[in-house]
Structure formats: structure tokens, C-alpha cells
N, C-alpha and C positions, 0 to 999 in steps of 0.2 A: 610221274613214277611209271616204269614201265610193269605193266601187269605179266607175272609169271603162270604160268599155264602146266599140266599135270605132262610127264614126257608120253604117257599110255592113252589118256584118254580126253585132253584137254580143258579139262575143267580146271577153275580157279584154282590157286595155292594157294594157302594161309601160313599159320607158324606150326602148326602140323604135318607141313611135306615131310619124308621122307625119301632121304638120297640114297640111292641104288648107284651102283658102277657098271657100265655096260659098254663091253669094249673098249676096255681102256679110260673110257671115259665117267664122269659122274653126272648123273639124272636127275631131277627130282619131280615125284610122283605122289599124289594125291591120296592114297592109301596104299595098307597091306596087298590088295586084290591086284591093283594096278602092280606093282612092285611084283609080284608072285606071275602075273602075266609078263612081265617084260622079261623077267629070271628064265619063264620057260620059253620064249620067245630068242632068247640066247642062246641056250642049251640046246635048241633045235638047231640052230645057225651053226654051231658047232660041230654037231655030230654029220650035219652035211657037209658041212668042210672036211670032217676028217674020213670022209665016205669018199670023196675024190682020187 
């Protein structure tokens, strides 16, 4: 079985992941905390793109 790992911080996943979208694409992330850092970690990514 292949072991799935947190998209933020890579800690194990259990049946409590939580799937986040992030570029298009879907995530999944080991908590709220994680999820909340990848959210703002987009929105940065963003606003520097649309600073160009």
C-alpha cells in the first residue's frame, strides 16, 4: 500500500485528511493548520502574479 503523506507538512494521512484545491488541482493535507497555510500560500502566489 502506498503511504500518502500531508501536501504542507508531510506527515502521515489517515481517514481524517482533508482535501484542499490548489491550482487547479486537489491536495490533501493533515489538518486545518496545514490547509490554512497552503490557502495562504496561494493567495500570495496570486497576488504576485497579478502584480506583474
Amino acid at each position: 500500500m502506498t503511504q500518502r503523506t500531508c501536501a504542507a507538512c508531510d506527515c502521515e494521512l489517515d481517514q481524517q485528511s482533508i482535501k484542499v484545491k490548489l491550482g487547479g488541482k486537489t491536495v490533501e493535507v493533515c489538518c486545518e493548520e496545514c490547509a490554512a497555510a497552503l490557502g495562504e500560500a496561494e493567495a500570495a502566489k496570486a497576488s504576485a502574479e497579478a502584480e506583474k
